[in-house]
C-alpha positions in Angstrom: -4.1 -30.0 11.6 -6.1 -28.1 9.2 -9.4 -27.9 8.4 -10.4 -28.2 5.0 -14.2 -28.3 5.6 -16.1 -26.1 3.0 -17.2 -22.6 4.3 -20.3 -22.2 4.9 -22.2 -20.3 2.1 -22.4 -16.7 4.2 -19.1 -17.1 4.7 -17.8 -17.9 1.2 -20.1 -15.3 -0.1 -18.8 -12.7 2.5 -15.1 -13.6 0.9 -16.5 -13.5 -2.7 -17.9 -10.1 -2.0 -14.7 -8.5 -0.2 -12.8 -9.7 -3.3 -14.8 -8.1 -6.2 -15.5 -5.0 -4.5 -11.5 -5.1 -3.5 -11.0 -5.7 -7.5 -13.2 -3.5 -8.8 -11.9 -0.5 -7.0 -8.2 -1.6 -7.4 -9.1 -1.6 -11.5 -10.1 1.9 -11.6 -7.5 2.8 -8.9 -5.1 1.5 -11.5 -6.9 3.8 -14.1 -7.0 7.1 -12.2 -3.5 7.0 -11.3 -2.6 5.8 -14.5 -3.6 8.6 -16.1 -2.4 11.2 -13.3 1.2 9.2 -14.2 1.8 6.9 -11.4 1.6 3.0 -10.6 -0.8 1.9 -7.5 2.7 1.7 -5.8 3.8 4.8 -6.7 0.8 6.5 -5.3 0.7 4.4 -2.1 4.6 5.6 -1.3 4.3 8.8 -2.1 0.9 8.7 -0.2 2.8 7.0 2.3 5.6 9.6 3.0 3.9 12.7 2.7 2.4 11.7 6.1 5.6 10.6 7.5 7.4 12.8 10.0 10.0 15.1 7.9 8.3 13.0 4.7 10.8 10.4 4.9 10.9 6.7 5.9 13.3 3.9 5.5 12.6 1.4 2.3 12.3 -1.1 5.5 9.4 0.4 6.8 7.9 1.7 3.2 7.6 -2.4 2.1 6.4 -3.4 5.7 3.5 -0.5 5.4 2.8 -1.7 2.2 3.0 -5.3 1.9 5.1 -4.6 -1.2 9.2 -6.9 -1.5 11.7 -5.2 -1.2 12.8 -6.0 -4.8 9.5 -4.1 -6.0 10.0 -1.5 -3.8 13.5 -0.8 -4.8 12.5 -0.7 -8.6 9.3 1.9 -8.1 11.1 4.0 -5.8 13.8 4.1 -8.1 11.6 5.7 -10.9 10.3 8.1 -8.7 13.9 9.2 -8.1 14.7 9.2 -11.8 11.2 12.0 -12.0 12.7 13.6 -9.3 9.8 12.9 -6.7 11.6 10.9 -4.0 15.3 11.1 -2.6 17.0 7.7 -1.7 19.9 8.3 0.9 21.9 6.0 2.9 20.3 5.4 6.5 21.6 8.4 9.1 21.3 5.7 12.3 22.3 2.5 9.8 24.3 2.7 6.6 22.7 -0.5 4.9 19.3 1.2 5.4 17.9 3.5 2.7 15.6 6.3 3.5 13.6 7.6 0.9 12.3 11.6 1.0 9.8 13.0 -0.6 10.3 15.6 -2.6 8.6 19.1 -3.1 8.2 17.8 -7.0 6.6 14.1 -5.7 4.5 16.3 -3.0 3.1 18.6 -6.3 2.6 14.7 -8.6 0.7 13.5 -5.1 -1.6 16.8 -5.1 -2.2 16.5 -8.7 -3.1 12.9 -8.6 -5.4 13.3 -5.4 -8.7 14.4 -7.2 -9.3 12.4 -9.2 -8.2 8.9 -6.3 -10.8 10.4 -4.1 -13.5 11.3 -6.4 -13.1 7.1 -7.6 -12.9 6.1 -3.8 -16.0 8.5 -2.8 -17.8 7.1 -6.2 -17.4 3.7 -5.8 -16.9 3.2 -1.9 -18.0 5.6 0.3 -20.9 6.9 -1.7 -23.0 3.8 -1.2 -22.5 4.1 2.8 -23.5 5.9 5.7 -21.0 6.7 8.5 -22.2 3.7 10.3 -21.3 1.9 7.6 -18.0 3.3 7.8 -17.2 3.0 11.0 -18.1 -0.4 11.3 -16.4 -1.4 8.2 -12.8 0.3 9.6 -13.8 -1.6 12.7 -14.1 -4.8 10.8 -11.5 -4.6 8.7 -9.0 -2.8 11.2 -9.5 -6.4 13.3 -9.1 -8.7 10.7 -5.6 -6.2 9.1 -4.5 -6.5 13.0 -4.5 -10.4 12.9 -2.9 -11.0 9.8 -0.1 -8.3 10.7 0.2 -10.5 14.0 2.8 -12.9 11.8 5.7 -10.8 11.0 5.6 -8.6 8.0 7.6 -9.9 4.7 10.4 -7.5 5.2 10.9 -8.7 8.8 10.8 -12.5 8.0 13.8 -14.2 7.7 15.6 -14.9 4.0 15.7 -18.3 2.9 19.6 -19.2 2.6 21.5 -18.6 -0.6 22.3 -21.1 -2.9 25.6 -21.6 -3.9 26.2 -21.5 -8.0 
């Protein structure tokens, strides 16, 4: 059964709060990155791989890092391949796995981009706390990421059946 008492007014105003600050920075996330020539996305898998052993991982394991489909995933990695920033190869261990690489050219569009995403993050984030802060924040927020990742991530779930035409 679910309960679908109100929250209590710290509680609803604790959510409020994590959701504007979470939109506000995402906004001029979207901005910066804009203007260095990537989508959030973009960012995030090139981000993503460039700390990735050899700078590769499968699409599988790209989507479950970034809570992204599959469908979306397919589509930006695809135009980072068309820029030349990312390789898309079948899997070596499974051929119906992809694994995208990053490329010296998508390592060079990550480095460009990096500035200006960390001057916005220390700006409109980290500026306004002290390492306490920080800490206690990662702390927090590392729990409550921890719980939700406890149900299996999208990629992993299993696919409603197909409908027949």
């Amino acid at each position: 059964m679910t309960d679908h008492t109100p929250l209590p007014p710290d509680q609803l105003g604790a959510y409020l709060v994590l959701s504007e600050v979470s939109s506000l920075i995402e906004h001029a996330v979207e901005q910066q990155l804009r203007d260095a020539g990537l989508t959030v996305p973009q960012f995030q898998i090139l981000a993503r791989l460039s700390g990735a052993p050899a700078t590769q991982l499968r699409m599988t394991d790209l989507a479950d890092g970034l809570v992204y489909s599959r469908s979306g995933l397919t589509y930006q990695a695809g135009q980072l391949e068309k820029a030349g920033l990312v390789t898309r190869t079948p899997g070596a261990v499974d051929e119906r796995s992809v694994t995208v690489t990053l490329t010296p050219a998508g390592r060079a569009a990550l480095d460009r981009a990096m500035p200006g995403h960390v001057e916005v993050v220390r700006r409109l984030l980290l500026d306004a706390l002290t390492p306490d802060d920080v800490a206690a924040i990662a702390d927090i927020l590392g729990r409550v990421r921890d719980r939700m990742r406890a149900a299996p991530p999208r990629s992993a779930a299993a696919r409603p059946p197909r409908r027949r035409r």
